[in-house]
Backbone bond lengths (Angstrom), bond angles and torsions (degrees), N, CA, C in turn:
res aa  C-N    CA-C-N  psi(-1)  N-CA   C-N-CA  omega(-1)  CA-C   N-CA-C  phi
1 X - - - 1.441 - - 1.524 109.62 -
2 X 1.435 123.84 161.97 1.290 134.20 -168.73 1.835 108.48 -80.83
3 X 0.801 128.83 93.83 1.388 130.59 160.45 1.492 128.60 -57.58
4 X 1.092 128.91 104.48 1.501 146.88 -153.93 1.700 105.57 -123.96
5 X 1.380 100.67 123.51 1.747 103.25 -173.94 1.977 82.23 -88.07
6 X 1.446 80.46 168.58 2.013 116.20 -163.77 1.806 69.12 -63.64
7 X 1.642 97.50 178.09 1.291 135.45 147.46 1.461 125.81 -82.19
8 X 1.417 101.85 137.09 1.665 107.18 -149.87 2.052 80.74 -85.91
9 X 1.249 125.21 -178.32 1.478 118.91 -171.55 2.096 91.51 -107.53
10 X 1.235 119.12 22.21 1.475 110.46 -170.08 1.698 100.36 -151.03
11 X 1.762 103.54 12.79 1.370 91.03 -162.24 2.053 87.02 -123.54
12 X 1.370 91.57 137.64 1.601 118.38 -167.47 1.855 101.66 -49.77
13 X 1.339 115.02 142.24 1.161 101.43 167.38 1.821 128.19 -70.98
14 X 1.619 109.70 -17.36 1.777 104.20 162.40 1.586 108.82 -61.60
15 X 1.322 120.54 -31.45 1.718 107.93 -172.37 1.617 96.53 -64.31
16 X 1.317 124.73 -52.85 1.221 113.49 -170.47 1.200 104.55 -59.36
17 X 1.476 142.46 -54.04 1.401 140.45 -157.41 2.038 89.49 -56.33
18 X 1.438 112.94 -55.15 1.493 113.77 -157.77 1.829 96.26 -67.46
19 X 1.069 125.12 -35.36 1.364 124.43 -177.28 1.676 109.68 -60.58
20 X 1.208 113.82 -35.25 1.998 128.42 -165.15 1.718 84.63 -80.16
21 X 1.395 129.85 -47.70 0.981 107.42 -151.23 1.920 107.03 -102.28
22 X 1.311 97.27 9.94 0.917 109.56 161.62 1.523 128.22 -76.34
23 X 1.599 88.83 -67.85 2.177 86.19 153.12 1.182 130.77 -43.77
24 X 1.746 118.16 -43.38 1.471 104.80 166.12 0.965 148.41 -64.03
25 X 1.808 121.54 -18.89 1.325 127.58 166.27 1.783 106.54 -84.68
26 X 1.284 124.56 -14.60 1.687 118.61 168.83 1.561 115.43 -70.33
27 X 1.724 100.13 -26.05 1.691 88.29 -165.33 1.680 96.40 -91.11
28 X 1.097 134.31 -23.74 0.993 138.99 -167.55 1.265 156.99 89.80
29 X 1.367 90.11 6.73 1.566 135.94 -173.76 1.651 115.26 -53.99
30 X 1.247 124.69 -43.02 1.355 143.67 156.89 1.167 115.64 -39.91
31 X 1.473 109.36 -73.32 1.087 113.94 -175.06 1.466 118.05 -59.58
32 X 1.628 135.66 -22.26 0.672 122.02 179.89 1.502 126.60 -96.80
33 X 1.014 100.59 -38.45 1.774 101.64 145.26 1.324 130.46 -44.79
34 X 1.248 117.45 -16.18 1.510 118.81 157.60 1.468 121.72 -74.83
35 X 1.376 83.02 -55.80 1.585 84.94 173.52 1.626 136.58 -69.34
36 X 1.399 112.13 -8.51 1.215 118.21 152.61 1.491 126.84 -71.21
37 X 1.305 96.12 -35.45 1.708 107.31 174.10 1.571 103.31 -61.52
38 X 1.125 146.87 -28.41 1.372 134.25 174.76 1.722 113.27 -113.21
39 X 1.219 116.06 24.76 1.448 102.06 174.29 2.012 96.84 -106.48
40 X 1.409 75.47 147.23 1.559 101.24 -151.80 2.048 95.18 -118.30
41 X 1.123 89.74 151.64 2.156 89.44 -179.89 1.099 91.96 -83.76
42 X 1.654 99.45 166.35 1.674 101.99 -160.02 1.939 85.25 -104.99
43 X 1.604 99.46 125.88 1.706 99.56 166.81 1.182 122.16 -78.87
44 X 1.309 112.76 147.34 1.505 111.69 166.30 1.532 109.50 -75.83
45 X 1.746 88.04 165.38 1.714 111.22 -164.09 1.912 118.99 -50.87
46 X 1.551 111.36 -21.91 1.384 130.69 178.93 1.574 100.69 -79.35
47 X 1.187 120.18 -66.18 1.426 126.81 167.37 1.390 116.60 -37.08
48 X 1.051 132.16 -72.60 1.505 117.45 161.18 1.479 118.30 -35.21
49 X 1.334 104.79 -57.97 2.403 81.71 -168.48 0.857 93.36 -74.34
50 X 1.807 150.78 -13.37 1.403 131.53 162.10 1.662 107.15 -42.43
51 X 1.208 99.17 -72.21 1.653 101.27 -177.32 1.418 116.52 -47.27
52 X 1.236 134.35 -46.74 1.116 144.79 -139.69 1.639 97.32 -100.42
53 X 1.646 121.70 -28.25 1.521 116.79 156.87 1.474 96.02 -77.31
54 X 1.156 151.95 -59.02 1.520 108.06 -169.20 1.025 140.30 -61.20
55 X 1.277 104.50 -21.71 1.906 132.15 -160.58 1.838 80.02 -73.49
56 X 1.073 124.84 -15.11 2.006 125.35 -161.93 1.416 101.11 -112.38
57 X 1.710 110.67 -35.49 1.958 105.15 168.50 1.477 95.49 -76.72
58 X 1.402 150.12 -31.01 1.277 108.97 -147.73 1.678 95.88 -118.66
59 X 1.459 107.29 17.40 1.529 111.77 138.28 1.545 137.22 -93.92
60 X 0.854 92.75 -13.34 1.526 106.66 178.24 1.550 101.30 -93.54
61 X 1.433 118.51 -30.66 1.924 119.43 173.26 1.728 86.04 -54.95
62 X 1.610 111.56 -60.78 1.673 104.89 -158.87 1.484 101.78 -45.81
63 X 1.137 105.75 -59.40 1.906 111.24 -163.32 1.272 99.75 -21.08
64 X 1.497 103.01 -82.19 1.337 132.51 -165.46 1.711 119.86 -47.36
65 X 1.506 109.87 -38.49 1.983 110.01 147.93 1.292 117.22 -46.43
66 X 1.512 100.31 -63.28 1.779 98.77 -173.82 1.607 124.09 -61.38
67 X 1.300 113.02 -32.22 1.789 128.99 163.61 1.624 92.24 -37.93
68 X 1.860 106.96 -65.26 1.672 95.14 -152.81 1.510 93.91 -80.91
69 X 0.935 144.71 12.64 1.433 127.50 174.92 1.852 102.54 98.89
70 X 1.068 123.97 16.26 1.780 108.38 -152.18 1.529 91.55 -96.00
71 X 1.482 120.69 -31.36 1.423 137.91 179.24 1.229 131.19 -114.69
């Protein structure tokens, strides 16, 4: 976890904000919580063109609304 010294009694509250967020991008903590937030299981090769034919019908449904006017 990020360890953060007290507030000095003469020191501005942006130094503290710029000092905190300074520790947080050194320890690395951010970043890695990001990067957990987008790691995804790895699909197999069937699973993908599953996805990847619908992800292609239900663009081609849009096209084809917006062509006739419906969307």
């Amino acid at each position: 976890m990020v360890q953060v010294t007290r507030k000095d009694e003469r020191e501005a509250n942006e130094n503290i904000i710029r000092r905190f967020n300074r520790k947080v991008l050194q320890s690395g903590v951010l970043a890695e919580a990001k990067a957990s937030m987008r790691f995804a299981k790895p699909l197999s090769k069937t699973e993908r063109r599953a996805k990847a034919i619908i992800r292609k019908e239900r663009k081609n449904d849009k096209l084809a609304k917006m062509r006739l006017g419906l969307r």
